[in-house]
Structure formats: C-alpha cells, structure tokens
C-alpha positions as CSV (number, residue, x, y, z in Angstrom):
1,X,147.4,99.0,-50.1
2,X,144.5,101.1,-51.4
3,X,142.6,100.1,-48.0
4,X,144.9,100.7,-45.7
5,X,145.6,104.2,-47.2
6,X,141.9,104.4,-46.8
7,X,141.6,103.6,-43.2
8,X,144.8,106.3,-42.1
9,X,142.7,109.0,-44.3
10,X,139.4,107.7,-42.2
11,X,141.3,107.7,-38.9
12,X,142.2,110.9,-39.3
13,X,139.2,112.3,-40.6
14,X,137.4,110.8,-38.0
15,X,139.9,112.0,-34.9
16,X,139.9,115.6,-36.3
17,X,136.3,115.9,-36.6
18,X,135.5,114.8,-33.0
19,X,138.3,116.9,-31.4
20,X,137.4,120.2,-33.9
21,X,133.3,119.4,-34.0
22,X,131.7,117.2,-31.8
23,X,133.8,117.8,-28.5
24,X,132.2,121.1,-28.5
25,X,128.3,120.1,-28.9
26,X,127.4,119.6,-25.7
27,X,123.9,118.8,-24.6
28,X,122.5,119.4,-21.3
29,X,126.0,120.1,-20.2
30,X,127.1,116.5,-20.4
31,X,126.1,114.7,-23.1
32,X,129.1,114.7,-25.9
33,X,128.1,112.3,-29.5
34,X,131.5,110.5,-29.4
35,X,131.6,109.3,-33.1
36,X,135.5,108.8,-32.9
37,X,134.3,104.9,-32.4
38,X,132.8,105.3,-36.3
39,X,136.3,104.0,-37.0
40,X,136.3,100.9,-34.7
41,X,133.1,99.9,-35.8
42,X,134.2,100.3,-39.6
43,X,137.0,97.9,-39.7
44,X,136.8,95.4,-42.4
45,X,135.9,92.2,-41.0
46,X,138.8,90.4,-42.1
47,X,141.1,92.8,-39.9
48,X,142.8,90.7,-37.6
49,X,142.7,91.1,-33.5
50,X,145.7,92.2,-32.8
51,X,145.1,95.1,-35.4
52,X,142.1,96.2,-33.6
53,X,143.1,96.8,-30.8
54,X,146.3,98.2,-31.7
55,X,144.0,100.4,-33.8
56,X,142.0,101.2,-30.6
57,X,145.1,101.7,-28.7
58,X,146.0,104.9,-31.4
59,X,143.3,106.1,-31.1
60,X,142.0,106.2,-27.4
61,X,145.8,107.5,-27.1
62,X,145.3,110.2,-29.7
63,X,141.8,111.0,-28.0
64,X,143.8,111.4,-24.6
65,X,145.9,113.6,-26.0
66,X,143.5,116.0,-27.9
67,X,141.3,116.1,-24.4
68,X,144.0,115.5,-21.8
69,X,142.3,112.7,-20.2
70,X,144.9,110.6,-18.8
71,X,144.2,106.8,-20.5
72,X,140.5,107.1,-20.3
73,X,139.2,107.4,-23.8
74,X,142.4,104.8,-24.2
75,X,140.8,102.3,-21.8
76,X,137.8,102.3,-23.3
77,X,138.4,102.2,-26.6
78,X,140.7,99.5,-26.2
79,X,138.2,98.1,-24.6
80,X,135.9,98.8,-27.5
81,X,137.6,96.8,-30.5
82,X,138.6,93.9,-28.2
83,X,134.2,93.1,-27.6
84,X,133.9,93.7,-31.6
85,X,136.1,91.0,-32.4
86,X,133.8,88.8,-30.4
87,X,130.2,90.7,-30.9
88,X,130.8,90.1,-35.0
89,X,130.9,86.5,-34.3
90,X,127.3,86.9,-31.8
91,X,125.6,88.6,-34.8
92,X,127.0,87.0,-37.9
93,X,124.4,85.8,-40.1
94,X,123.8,82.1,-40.4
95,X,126.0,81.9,-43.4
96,X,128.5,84.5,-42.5
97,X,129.6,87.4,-43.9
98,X,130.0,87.8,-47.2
99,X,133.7,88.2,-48.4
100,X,134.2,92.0,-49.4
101,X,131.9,93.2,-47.1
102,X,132.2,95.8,-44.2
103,X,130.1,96.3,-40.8
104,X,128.0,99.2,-42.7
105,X,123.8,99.3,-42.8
106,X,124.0,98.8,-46.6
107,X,125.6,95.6,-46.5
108,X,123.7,93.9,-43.6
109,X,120.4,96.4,-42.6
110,X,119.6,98.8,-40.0
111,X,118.1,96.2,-37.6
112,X,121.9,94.9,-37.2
113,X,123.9,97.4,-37.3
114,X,122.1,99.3,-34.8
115,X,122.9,96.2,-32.3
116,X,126.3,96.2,-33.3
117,X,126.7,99.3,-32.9
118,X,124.8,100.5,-29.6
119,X,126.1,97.3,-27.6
120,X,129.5,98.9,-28.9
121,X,128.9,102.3,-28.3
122,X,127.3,101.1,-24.5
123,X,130.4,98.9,-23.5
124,X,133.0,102.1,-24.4
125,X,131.0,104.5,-22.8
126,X,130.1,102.2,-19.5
127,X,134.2,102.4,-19.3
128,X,134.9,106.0,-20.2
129,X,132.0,107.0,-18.0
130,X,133.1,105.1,-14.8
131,X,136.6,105.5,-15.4
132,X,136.1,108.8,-14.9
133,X,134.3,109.5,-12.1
134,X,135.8,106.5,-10.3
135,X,133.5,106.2,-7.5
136,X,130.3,104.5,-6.9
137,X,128.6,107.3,-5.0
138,X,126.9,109.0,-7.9
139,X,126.5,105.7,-9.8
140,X,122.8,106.2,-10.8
141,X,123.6,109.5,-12.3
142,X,126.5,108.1,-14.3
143,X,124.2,105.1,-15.2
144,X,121.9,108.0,-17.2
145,X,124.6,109.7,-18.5
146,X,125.8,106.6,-20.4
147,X,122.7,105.2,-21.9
148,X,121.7,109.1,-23.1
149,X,125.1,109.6,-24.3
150,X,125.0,106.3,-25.7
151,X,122.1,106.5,-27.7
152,X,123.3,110.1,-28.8
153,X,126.3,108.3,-30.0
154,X,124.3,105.7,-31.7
155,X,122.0,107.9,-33.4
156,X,124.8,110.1,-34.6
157,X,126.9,107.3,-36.0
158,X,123.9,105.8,-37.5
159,X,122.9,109.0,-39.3
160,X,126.5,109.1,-40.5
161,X,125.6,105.8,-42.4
162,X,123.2,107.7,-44.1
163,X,124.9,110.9,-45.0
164,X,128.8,109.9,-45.3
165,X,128.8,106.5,-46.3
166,X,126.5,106.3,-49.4
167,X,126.4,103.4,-51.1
C-alpha cells in the first residue's frame, strides 16, 4: 500500500513540476527538458504491463491537458512505457534484477541507466516530435530537435538521480 501511495504522491509531484517549472525553460526557443517521463522510467520492476501503460495513458492525458496538445504527449508516452516493458528485459543483467530493486543509478550504475533512459527518452520524443509537426518536409530539423531535446531530457533526469533520489 505504502508504494502505491508513493507512486500517486510521485505522479503528482512529477506532473506539477513539469507543467509549473520546466514547461517554461525554454532553450533556443524549442528545446523543453520533459522530465514528466521520470515517472515512467521509475516504476518498480515488478509493475505489471497493463499498469504501465495505463500509467502512461494518465499521464500523457494529464500532460495534454495542462498543454492543450490534443493526444500528443498521450501518444508518446504511451508509447513510452509499452518499449520499457521490453527494453528492461534488453538490459537486464545476466542474473536479473534483484528483488526490491528499482530502475535507479544506485541500484544498477550510471553506464545503464543512462541507456535505459536515453533510448526511452529518444523513442517518446521521436513520437511527440513528429506527431506534432506531422509532415516530412522539415524532417531534418525535427530530427535535431529530438536528439537535443533528448539529451536535455536525459541529462536532466539523470541529474535528478543525483539530487532527488539520494540513496
């Protein structure tokens, strides 16, 4: 009971401070830290499919309705949790991951979950990016703006690790 309180109070936290914070750091006019995914990426291992992306599904809705972007943070955060499921199992360690343990840079180093987490952070933003310009005609542009934004995202989340989530 005690972690699913845990993960409302961090899905809130989480939601708010992206709407209230990072929504209005804007670099180079485009470039927005999305750090909303902290919470996808979070999810105790044991969490089952269905509750991922039903957990993605809140909150790319929630998202959409803070920004008024019709489905697109939606999209791609469903999008999101349904490639963790199956990236987890790509970059489990030979003997698995330990029981009581949760996706964090503690628990399995900074080496991993930087993967996990920019091949995450790349495959939502790819969608959200594309989704919403829609058209091929400026794709090299929106190419750029998803790997900067990406590794702002990355790097953000990652110095969250460090400043948030203490040991």
């Amino acid at each position: 009971m005690y972690l699913i309180l845990r993960n409302i109070i961090r899905f809130l936290v989480v939601l708010l401070f992206q709407v209230l914070v990072m929504d209005n750091v804007m670099i180079n006019g485009y470039l927005i830290p999305y750090i909303y995914l902290l919470f996808i990426l979070l999810m105790p291992f044991e969490t089952p499919v269905w509750a991922q992306l039903l957990s993605g599904f809140l909150l790319g809705m929630s998202m959409d309705l803070f920004t008024g972007t019709a489905g697109l943070h939606t999209a791609a955060t469903v999008l999101a949790a349904f490639v963790r499921a199956h990236l987890l199992k790509l970059l489990a360690p030979r003997d698995g991951y330990e029981p009581e343990t949760f996706p964090r840079i503690h628990y399995y180093g900074l080496l991993w979950f930087l993967k996990y987490t920019f091949i995450i952070v790349l495959i939502h933003h790819l969608a959200l990016f594309y989704l919403e310009v829609f058209q091929l005609k400026e794709f090299l542009s929106t190419l750029v703006r998803v790997v900067a934004s990406s590794i702002l995202s990355t790097v953000t989340i990652v110095l969250s690790q460090y400043f948030v989530f203490r040991k």
